[in-house]
Backbone and ligand atoms as CSV (ligand in chain L), in Angstrom:
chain,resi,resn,atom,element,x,y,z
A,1,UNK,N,N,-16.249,7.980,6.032
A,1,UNK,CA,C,-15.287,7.017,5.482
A,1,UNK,C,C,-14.813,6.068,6.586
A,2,UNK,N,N,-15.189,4.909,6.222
A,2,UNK,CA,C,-14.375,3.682,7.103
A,2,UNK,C,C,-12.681,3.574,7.592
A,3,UNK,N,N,-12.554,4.342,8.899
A,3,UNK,CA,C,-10.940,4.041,8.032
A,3,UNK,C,C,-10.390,3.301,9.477
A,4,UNK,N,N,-11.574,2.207,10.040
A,4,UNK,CA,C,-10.644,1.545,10.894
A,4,UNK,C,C,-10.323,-0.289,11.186
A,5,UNK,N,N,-10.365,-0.313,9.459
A,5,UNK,CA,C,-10.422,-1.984,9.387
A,5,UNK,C,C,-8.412,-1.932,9.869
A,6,UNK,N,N,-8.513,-3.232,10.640
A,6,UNK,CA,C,-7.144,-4.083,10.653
A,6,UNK,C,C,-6.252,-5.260,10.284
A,7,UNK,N,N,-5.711,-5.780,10.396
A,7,UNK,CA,C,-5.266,-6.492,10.001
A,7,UNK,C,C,-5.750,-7.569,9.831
A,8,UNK,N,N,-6.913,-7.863,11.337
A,8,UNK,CA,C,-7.911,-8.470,11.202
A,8,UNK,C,C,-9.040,-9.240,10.503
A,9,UNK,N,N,-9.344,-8.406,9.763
A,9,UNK,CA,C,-10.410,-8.044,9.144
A,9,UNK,C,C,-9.739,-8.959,7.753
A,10,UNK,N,N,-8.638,-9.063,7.479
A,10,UNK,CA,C,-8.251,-9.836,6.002
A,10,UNK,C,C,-8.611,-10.774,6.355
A,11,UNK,N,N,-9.006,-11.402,4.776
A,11,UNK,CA,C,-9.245,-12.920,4.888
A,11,UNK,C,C,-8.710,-13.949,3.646
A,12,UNK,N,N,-8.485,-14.983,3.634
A,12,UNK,CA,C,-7.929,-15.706,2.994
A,12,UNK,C,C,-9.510,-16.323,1.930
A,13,UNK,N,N,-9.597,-16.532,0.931
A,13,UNK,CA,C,-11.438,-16.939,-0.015
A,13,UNK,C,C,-10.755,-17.981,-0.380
A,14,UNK,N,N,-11.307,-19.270,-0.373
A,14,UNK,CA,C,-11.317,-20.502,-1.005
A,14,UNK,C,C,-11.916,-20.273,-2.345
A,15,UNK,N,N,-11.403,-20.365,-3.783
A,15,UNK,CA,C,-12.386,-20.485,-5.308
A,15,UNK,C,C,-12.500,-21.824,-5.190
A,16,UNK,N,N,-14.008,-21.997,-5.993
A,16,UNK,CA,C,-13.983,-23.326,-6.949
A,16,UNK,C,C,-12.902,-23.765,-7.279
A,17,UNK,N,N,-12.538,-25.137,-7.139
A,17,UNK,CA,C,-11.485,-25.340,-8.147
A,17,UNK,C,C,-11.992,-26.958,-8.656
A,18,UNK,N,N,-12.138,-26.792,-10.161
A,18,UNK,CA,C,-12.844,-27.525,-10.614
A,18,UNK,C,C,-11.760,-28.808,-11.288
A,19,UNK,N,N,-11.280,-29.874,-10.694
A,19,UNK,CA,C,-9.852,-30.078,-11.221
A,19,UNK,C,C,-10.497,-31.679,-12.072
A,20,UNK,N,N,-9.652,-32.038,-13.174
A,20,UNK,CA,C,-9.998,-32.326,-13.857
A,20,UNK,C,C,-8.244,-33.011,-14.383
A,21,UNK,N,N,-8.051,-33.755,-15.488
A,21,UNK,CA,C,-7.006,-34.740,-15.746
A,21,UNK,C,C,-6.194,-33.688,-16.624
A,22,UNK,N,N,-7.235,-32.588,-17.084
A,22,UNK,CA,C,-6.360,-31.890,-18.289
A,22,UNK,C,C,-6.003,-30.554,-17.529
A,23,UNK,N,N,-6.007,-30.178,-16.262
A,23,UNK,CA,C,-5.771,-29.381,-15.759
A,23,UNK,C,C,-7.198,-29.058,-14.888
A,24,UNK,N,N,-6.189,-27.914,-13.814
A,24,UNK,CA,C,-8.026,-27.435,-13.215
A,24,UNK,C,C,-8.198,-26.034,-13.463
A,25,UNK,N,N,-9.535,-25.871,-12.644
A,25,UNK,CA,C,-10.125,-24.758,-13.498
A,25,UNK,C,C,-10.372,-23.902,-12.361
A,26,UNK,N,N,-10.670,-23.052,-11.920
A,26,UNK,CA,C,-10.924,-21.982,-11.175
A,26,UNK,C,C,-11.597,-20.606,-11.089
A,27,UNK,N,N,-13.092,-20.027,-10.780
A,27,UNK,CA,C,-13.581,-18.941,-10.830
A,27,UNK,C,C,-13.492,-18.344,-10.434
A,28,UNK,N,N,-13.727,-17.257,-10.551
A,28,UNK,CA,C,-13.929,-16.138,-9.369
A,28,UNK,C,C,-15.353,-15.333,-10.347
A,29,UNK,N,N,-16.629,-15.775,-8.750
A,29,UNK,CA,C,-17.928,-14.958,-10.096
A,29,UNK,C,C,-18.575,-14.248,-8.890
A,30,UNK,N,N,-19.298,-13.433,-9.133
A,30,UNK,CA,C,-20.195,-12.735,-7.819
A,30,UNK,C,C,-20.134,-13.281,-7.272
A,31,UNK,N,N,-20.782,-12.667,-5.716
A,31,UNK,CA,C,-20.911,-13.500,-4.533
A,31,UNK,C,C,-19.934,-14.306,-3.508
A,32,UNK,N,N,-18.615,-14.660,-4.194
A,32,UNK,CA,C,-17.408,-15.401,-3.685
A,32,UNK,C,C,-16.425,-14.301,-3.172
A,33,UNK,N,N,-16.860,-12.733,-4.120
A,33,UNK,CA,C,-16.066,-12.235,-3.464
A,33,UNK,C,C,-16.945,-10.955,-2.555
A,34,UNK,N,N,-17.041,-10.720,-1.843
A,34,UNK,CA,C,-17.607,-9.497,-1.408
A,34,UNK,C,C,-17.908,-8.045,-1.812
A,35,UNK,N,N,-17.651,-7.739,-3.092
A,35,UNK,CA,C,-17.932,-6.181,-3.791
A,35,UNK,C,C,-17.854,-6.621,-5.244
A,36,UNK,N,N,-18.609,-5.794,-5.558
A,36,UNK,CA,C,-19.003,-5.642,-6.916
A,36,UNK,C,C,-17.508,-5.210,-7.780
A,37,UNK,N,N,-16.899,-6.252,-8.858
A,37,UNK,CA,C,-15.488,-5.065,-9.303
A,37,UNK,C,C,-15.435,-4.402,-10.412
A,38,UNK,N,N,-14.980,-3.958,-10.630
A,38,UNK,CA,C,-14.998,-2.592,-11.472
A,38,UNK,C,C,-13.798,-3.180,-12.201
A,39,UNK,N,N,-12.684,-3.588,-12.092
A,39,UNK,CA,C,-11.299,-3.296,-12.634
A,39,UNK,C,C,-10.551,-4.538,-11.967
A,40,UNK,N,N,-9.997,-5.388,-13.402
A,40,UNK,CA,C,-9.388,-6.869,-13.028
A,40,UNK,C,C,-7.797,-6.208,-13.761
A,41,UNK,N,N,-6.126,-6.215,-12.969
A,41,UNK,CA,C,-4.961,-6.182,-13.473
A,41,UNK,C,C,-4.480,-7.168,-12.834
A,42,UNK,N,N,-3.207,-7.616,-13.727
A,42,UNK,CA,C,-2.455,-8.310,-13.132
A,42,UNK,C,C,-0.460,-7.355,-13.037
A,43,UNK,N,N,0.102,-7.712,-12.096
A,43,UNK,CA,C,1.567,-7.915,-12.490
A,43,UNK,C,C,2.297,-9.073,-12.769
A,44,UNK,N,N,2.719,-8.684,-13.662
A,44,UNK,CA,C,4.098,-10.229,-14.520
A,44,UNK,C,C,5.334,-9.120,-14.366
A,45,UNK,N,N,6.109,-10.623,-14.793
A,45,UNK,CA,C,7.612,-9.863,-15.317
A,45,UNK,C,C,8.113,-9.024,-14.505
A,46,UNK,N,N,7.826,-9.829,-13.171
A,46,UNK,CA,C,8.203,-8.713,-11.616
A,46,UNK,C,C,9.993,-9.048,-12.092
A,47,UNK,N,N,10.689,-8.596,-11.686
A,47,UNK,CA,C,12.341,-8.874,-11.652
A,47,UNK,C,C,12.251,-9.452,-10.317
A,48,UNK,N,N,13.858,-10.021,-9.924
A,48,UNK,CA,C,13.819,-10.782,-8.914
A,48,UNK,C,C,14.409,-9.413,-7.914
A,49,UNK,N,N,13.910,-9.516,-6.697
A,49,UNK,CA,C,14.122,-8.099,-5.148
A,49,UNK,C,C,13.096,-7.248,-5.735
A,50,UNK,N,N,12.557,-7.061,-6.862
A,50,UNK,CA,C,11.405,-5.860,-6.676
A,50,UNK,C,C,10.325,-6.054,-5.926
A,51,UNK,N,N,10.009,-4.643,-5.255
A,51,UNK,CA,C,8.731,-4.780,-4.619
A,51,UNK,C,C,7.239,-3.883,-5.415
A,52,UNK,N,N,6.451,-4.164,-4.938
A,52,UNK,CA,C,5.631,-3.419,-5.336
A,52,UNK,C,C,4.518,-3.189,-4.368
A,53,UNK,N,N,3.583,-2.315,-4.808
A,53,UNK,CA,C,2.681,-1.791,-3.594
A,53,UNK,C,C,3.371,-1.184,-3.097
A,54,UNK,N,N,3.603,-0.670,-1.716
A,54,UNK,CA,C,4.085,0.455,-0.753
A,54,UNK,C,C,2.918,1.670,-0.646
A,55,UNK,N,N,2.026,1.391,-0.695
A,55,UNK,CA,C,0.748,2.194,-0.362
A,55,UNK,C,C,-0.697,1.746,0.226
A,56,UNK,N,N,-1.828,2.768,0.358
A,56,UNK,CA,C,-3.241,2.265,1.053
A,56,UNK,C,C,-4.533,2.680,0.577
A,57,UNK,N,N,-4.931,2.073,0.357
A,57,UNK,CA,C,-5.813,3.099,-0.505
A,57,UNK,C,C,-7.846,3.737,0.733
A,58,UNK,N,N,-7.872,4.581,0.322
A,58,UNK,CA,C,-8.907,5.342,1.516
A,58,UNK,C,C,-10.420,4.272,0.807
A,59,UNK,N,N,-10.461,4.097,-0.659
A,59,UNK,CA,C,-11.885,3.396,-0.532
A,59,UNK,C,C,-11.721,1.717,-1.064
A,60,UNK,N,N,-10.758,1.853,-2.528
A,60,UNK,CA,C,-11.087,0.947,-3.004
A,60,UNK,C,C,-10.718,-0.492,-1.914
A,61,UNK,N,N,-11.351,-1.750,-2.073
A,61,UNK,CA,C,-11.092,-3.457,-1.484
A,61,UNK,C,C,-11.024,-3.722,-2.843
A,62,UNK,N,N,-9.951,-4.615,-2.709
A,62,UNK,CA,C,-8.952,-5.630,-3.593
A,62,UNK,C,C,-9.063,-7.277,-3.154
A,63,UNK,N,N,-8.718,-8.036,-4.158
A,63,UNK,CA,C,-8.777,-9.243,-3.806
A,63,UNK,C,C,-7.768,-9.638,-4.593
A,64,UNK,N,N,-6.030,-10.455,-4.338
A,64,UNK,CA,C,-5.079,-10.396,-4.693
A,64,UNK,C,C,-4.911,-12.001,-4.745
A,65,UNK,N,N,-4.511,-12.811,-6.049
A,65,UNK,CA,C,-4.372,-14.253,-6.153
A,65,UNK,C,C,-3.087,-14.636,-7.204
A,66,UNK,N,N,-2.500,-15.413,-6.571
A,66,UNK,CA,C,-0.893,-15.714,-7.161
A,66,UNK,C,C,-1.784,-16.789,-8.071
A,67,UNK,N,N,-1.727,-15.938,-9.199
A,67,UNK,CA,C,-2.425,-16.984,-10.283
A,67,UNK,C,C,-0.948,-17.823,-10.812
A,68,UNK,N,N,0.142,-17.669,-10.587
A,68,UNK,CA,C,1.316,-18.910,-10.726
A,68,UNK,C,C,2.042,-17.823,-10.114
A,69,UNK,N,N,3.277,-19.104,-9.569
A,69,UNK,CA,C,4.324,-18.770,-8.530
A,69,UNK,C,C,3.828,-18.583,-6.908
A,70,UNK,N,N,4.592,-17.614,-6.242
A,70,UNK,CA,C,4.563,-17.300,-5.178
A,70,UNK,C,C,5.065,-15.363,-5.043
A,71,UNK,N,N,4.306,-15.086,-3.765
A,71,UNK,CA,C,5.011,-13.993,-3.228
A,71,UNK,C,C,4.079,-13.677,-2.136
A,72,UNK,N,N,4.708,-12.370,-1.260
A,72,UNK,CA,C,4.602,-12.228,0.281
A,72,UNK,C,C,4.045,-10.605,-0.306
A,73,UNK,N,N,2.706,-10.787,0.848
A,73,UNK,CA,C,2.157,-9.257,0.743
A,73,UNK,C,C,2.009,-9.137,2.598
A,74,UNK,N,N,2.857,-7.960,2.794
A,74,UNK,CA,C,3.463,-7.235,3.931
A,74,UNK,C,C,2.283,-6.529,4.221
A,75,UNK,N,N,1.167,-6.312,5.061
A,75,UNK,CA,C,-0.152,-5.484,5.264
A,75,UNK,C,C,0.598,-5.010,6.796
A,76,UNK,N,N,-0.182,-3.928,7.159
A,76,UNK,CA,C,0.144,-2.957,8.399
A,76,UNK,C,C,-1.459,-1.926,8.237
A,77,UNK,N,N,-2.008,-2.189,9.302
A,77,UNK,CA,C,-3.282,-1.498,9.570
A,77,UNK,C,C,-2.979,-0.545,10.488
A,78,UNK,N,N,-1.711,0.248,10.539
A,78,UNK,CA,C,-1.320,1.744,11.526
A,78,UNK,C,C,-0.678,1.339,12.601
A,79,UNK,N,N,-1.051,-0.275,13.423
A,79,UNK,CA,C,-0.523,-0.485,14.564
A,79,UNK,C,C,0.016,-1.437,14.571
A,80,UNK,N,N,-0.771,-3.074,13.663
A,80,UNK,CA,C,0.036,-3.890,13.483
A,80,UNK,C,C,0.231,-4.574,12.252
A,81,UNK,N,N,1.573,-5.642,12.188
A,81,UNK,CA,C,1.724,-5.914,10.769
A,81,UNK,C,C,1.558,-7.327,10.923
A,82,UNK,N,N,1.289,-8.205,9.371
A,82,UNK,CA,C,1.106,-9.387,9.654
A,82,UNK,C,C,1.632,-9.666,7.942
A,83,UNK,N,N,2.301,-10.561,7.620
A,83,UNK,CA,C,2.921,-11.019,6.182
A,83,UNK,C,C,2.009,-12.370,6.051
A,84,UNK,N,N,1.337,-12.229,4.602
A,84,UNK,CA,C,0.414,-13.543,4.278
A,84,UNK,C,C,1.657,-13.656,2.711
A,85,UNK,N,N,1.760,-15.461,2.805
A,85,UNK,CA,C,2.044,-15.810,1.092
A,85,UNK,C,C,1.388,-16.050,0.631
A,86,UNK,N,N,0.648,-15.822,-0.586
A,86,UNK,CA,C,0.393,-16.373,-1.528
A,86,UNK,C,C,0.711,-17.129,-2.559
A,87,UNK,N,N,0.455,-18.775,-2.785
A,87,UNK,CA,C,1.051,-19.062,-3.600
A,87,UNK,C,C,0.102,-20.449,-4.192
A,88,UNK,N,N,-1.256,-19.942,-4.016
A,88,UNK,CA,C,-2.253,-20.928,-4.384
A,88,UNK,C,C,-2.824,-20.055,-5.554
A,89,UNK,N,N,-3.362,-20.838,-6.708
A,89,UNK,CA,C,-4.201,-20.369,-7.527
A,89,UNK,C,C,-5.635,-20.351,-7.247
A,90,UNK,N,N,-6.076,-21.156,-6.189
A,90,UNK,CA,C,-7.692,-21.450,-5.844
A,90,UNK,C,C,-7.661,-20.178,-4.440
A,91,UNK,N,N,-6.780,-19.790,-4.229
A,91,UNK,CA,C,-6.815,-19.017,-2.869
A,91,UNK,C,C,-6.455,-17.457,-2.596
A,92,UNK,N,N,-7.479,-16.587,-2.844
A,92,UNK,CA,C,-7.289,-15.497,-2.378
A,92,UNK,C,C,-7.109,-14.282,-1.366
A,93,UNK,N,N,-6.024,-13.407,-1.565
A,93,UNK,CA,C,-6.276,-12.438,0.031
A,93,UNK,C,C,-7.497,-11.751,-0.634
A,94,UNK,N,N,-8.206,-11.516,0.563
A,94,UNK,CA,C,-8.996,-10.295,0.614
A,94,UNK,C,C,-8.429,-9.062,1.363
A,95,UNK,N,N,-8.674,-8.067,0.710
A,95,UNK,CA,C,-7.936,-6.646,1.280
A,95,UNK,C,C,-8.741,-5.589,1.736
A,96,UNK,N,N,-9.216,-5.389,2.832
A,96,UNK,CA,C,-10.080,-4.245,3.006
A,96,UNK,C,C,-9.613,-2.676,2.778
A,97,UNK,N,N,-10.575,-1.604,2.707
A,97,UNK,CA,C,-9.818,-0.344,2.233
A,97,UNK,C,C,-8.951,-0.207,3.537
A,98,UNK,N,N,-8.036,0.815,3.562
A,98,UNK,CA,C,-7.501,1.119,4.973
A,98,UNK,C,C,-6.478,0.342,4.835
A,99,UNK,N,N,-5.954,-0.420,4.342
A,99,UNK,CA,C,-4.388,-1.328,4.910
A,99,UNK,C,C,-3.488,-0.860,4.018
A,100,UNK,N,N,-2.492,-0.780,4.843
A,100,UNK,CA,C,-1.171,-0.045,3.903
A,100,UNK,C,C,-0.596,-1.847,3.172
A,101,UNK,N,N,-0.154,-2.068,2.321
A,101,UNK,CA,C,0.668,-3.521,1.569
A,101,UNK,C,C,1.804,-3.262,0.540
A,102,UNK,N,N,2.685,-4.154,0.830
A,102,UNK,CA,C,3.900,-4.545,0.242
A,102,UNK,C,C,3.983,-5.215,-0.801
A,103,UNK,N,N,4.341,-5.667,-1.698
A,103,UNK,CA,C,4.280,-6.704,-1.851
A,103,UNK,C,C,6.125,-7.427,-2.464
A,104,UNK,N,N,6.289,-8.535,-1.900
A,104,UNK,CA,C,7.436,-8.509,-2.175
A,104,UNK,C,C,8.043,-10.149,-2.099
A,105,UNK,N,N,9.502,-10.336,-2.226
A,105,UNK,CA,C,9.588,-11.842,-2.331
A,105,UNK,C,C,8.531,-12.739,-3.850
A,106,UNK,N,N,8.621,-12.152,-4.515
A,106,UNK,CA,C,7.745,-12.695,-5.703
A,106,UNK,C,C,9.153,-13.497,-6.592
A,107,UNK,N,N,8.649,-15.124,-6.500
A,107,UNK,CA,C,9.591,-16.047,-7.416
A,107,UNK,C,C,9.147,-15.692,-8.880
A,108,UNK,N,N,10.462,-16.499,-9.306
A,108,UNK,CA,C,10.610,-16.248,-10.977
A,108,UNK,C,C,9.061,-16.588,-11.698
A,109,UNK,N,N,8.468,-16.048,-12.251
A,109,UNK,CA,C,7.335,-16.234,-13.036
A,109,UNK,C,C,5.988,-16.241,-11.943
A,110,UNK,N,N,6.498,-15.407,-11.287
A,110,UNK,CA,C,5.117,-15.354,-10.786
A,110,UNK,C,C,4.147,-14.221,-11.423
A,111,UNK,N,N,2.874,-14.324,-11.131
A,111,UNK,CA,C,1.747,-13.498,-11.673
A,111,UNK,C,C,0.646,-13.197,-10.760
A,112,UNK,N,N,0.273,-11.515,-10.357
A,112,UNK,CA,C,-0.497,-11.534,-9.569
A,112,UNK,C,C,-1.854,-10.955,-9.818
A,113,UNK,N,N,-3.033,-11.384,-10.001
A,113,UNK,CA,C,-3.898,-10.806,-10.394
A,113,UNK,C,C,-4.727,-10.270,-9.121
A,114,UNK,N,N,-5.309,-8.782,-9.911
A,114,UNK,CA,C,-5.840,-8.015,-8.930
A,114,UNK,C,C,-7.252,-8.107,-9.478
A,115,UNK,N,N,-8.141,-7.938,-8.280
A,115,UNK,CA,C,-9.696,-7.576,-8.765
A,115,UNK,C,C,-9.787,-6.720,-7.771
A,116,UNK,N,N,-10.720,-5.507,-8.662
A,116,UNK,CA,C,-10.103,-3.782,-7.579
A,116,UNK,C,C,-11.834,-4.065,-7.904
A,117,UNK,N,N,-12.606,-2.506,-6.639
A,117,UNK,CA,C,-13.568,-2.884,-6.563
A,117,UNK,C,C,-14.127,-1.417,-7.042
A,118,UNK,N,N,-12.804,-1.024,-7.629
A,118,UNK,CA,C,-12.902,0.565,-7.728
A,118,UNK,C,C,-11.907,0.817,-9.521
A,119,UNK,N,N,-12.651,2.008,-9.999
A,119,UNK,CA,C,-11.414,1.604,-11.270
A,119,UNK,C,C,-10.422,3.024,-10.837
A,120,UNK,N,N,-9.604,3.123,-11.463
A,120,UNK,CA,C,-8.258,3.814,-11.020
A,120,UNK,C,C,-8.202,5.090,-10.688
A,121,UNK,N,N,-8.292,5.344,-9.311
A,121,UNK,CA,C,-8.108,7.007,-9.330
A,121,UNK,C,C,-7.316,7.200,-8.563
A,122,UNK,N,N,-6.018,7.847,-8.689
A,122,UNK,CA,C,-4.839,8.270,-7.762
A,122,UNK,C,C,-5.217,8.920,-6.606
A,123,UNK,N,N,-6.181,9.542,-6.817
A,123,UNK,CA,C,-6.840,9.997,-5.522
A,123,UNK,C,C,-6.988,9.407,-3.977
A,124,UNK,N,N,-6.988,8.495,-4.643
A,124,UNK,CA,C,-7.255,7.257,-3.586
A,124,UNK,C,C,-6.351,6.245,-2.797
A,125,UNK,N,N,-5.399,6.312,-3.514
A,125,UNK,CA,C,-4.162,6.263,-2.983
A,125,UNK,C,C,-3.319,7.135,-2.127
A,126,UNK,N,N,-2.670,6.287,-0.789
A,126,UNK,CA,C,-1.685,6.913,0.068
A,126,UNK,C,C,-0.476,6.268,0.207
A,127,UNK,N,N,0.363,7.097,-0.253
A,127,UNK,CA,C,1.467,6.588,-0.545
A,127,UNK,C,C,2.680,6.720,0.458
A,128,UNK,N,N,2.016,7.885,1.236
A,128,UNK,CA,C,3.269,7.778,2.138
A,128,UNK,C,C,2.893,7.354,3.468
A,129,UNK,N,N,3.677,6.177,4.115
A,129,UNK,CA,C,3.368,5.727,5.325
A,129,UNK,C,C,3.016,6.842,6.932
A,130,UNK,N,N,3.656,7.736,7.139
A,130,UNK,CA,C,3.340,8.184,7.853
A,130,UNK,C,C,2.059,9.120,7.850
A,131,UNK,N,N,1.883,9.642,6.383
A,131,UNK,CA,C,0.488,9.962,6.336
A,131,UNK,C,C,-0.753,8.800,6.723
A,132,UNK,N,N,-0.374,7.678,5.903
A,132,UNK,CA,C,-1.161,6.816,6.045
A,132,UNK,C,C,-1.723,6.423,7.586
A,133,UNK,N,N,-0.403,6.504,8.674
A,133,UNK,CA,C,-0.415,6.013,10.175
A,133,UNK,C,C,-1.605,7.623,10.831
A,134,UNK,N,N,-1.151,8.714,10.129
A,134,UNK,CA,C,-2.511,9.515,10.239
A,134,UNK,C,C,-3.446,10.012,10.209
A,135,UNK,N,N,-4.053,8.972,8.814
A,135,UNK,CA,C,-5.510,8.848,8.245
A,135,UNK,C,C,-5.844,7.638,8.987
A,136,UNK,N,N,-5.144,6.506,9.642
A,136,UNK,CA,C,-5.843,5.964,10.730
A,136,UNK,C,C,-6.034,6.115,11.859
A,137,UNK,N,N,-5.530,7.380,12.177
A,137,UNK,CA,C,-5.797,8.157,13.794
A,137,UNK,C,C,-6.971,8.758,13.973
A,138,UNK,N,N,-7.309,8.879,12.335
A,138,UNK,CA,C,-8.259,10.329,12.791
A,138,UNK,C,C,-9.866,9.269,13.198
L,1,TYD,P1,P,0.511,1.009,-8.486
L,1,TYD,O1,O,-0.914,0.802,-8.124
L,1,TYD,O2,O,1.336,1.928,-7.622
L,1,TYD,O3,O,1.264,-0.388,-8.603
L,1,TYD,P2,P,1.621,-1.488,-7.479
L,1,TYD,O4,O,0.824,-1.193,-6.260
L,1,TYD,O5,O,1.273,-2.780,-8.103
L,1,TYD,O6,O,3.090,-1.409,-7.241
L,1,TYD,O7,O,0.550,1.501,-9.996
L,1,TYD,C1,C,1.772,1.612,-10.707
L,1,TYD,C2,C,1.568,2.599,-11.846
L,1,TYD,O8,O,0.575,2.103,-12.753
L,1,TYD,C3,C,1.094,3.966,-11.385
L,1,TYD,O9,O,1.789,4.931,-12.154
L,1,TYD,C4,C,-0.360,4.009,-11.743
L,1,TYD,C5,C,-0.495,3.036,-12.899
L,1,TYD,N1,N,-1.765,2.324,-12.891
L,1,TYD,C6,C,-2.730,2.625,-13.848
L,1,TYD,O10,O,-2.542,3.494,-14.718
L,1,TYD,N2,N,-3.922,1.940,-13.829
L,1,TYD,C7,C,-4.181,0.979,-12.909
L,1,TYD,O11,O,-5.285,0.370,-12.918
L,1,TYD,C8,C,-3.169,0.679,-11.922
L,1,TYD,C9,C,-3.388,-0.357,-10.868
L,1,TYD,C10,C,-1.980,1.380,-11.954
């Protein structure tokens, strides 16, 4: 198991954005993103101070896009931390497995869609930070 990507290693993906008078348009199709996905969610109807995330997961990569609004995802790879906003619809984080994330500061109506590369197994999730700081030691 890979477990020594960092903070590094994230990256910001430019989509198509196909813009046009009646609005624009935007894909996300193979190839743009790096893994095959299994499982597309979004969160809405965040309240205003909630956070979400506070965990890491050991396999699945995510690719996280403020399909409207804004908000701040807090990443920490065991040693260091780095806060990216999101608040483009053409512009995605990429998330490698291994990073613990926050997510937080999300304005009124924002919406965040996830493309997981994995479909849901709790298993896979680490939820508590100091475990997490020692599944990247090992
Ligand atoms: P979680 O992944 O912790 O949410 P976030 O990181 O966005 O704060 O999931 C919250 C709850 O939803 C948890 O009880 C598991 C459940 N859940 C599913 O049942 N299926 C899914 O695909 C996801 C992502 C979560």
């Amino acid at each position: 198991m890979n477990t020594n990507s960092t903070i590094n290693d994230l990256q910001i993906i430019s989509l198509p954005r196909i813009e046009d008078r009646r609005g624009n348009l935007s894909v996300i199709e193979k190839d743009i993103i790096p893994f095959e996905f299994k499982r597309v969610y979004y969160l809405y109807d965040v309240p205003g101070g909630a956070e979400r995330g506070g965990h890491a997961h050991k396999n699945l990569q995510q690719f996280l896009i403020a399909l409207s609004g804004s908000f701040e995802v807090v990443l920490h790879d065991g040693k260091d931390e780095k806060t990216v906003t999101l608040n483009i619809p053409n512009k995605g984080l990429l998330l490698p497995k291994g990073i613990w994330r926050e997510l937080k500061n999300f304005s009124s109506g924002a919406v965040c869609l996830v493309i997981a590369s994995e479909v849901y197994l709790e298993d896979d999730y680490i939820r508590d930070f100091d475990e997490f700081v020692k599944f990247k030691m090992v």
